[in-house]
Phi, psi and omega in degrees: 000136181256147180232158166268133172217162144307143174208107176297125168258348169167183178299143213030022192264079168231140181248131152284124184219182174251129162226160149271146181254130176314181198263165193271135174267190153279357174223059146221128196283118195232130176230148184248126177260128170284293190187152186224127163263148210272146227244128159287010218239286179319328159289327182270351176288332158328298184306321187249001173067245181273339153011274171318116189310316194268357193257123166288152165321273217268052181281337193302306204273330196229068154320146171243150175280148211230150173112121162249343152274058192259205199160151194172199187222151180276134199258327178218170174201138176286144212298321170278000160271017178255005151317324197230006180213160138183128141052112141117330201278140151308131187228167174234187189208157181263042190344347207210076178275326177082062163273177202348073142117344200262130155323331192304137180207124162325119168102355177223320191273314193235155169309323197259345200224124162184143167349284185287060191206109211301322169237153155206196164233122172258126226320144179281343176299335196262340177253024163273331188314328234071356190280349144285123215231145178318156157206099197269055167202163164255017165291044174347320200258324181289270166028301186264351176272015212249334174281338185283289192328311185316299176345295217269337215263349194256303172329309171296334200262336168281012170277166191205165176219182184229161172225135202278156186084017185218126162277357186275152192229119175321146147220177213103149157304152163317098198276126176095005201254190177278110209218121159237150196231114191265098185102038236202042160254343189290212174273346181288311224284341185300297164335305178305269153028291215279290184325313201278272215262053147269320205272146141028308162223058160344130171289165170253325209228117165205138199262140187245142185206142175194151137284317183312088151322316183277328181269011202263338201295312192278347172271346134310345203244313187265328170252104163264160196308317180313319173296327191286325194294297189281020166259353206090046158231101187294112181238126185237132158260120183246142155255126192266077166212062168193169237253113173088036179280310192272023172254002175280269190343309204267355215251325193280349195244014241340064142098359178223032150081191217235081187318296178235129149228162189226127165281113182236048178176119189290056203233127152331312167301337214264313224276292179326291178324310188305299188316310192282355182231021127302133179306192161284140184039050155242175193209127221262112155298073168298071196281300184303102174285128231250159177252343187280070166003306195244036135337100180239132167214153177335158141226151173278126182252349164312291179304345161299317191278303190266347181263338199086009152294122179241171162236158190252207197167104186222136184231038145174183183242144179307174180269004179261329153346273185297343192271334167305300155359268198310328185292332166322286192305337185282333181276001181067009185302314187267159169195117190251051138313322181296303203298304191292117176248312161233171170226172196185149170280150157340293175331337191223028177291343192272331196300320214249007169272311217272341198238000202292318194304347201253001163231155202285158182115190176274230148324112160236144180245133192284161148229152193285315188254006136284159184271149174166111198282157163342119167189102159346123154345297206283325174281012189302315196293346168301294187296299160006328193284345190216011150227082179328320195280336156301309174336294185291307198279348154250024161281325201274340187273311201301317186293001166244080208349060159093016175226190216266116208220171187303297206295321175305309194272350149297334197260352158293308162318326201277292259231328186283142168325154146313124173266000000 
């Protein structure tokens, strides 16, 4: 079968090409990817090329196809699989299986298999792992947002707390406790946003932070303070681009810090801010991965010593991760729809992976088998004036308060050119 795919050839080297995929054997698995959303994680493996723990040495001669949040449908199965797949069932996919040891990942590693891509085959490493994973809707774009929510949702579950005279470490956020998630408007955090007060071990208290007015405004608008109130949750939007910000933060905590924070920029200040507004035994999330190797910023080690606060560090999430995700998202708990800002065709995955720190906004999510340029949500009604089909997807978005929904993305599917 021949497919079009993204395929990194070396550092900032990425082709939209045509290849063939081997013929399906007995232990493979061949899926048509619906849609993938592009990774800020995918820019940076662009940036280091062979580099990149995860891209082999020999992308020059054996490109690997790039993209990892991906979602489809399964098209064929080899004869040991067919106990466990067949033909039609949705599948979402788990990328960052580790088996027995290895960096290798769908979307960094192979030739055959990676997000950007219209078909592919998938690895055997990835379905010995489990990381094909059921996906019972026909809802695509959550599906395929269902590995970043893993992220967010695999973040929450590596904070640990202590108990004194005891070496076992809680793990999870505090349930019931004090929780700011700092920088935290972009798409992860929004996620994050969505997770804490939804999920299971609910915060009593959670502080939200950006410098953006506009972007703090639309992640108020969609996770509202009312909505938090009826999960238990006291929510606040702060903008910290002001004098005393973080002795305001603290203030909100009447004076005694912060049981879980989470960092979602990989900024000194940002770091510095985290550190000063922890509680006793609390504990700092670096969620944002810095591109800078030798990335540093202060930390209190007093506090270290004498409050017990500590930090994790976490840069995805597990396959029990993503299957909480889905279940979530099937269950209406989740609506990761706020992380989508633009949509755009295959055609234009090479532009906006290689360009992503410079455009603005969230998520943006590809479909693999239309041409369709980059374009903003916001921008449907502009575009609309000279394409009934913008047209038709912001009358259908505005009615889901601005954002990219199921009734949107069927009506994309029927209706968009073809690449």
């Amino acid at each position: 079968m021949n497919t079009k795919a993204v395929r990194i050839h070396g550092k900032n080297d990425l082709r939209l090409e045509e290849i063939t995929l081997p013929e399906v054997g007995p232990d493979d698995v061949q899926v048509k990817i619906v849609c993938d959303s592009v990774c800020m994680s995918t820019y940076k493996a662009a940036l280091e090329g062979e580099d990149h723990k995860r891209v082999p040495n020999d992308v020059a001669k054996n490109p690997t196809i790039v993209g990892h949040e991906f979602c489809g449908q399964i098209v064929a199965v080899g004869e040991n699989w067919k106990h466990k797949y067949k033909a039609g069932d949705n599948f979402a996919i788990q990328p960052a299986h580790f088996y027995k040891g290895s960096q290798e990942a769908p979307g960094y590693s192979y030739k055959y298999c990676g997000g950007s891509s219209q078909y592919a085959n998938i690895p055997i490493e990835t379905l010995l792992a489990d990381c094909l994973l059921p996906y019972n809707s026909n809802t695509y774009f959550y599906g395929s947002l269902a590995e970043p929510i893993s992220c967010v949702i695999g973040t929450f579950h590596a904070m640990y707390h202590t108990k004194a005279g005891s070496y076992v470490h809680e793990m999870g956020i505090k349930e019931g406790g004090k929780m700011a998630l700092l920088a935290s408007v972009g798409p992860m955090g929004l996620g994050a946003i969505d997770y804490a007060i939804h999920c299971d071990r609910k915060p009593s208290l959670l502080v939200v932070t950006d410098i953006d007015e506009a972007r703090l405004e639309r992640a108020a608008s969609i996770y509202t303070v009312e909505e938090a109130a009826k999960n238990g949750v006291e929510l606040h939007y702060v903008n910290t681009r002001m004098e005393g910000a973080t002795e305001y933060l603290r203030s909100l905590t009447d004076g005694t810090g912060y049981d879980d924070v989470i960092c979602f920029a990989p900024v000194k200040p940002v770091i510095e801010q985290a550190d000063d507004i922890l509680g006793f035994d609390g504990c700092l999330n670096f969620f944002a991965g810095p591109t800078d190797s030798q990335f540093k910023a202060p930390f209190n080690w007093y506090n270290v010593h004498y409050l017990y606060t500590h930090v994790v560090g976490t840069s995805g999430g597990n396959t029990d991760d993503m299957r909480e995700a889905i279940r979530m998202m099937n269950e209406g708990k989740l609506n990761p729809a706020a992380l989508v800002t633009h949509i755009g065709g295959l055609n234009c995955v090479v532009d906006t992976v290689l360009n992503l720190p410079k455009i603005p906004g969230g998520k943006k999510l590809i479909y693999n088998h239309i041409d369709l340029p980059l374009t903003a949500i916001a921008d449907f009604e502009e575009a609309g004036k000279s394409d009934p089909m913008f047209a038709e997807l912001d009358k259908i978005c505005k009615a889901h308060n601005g954002l990219w929904n199921d009734e949107a993305e069927a009506y994309l599917l029927a209706n968009a050119k073809l690449i």
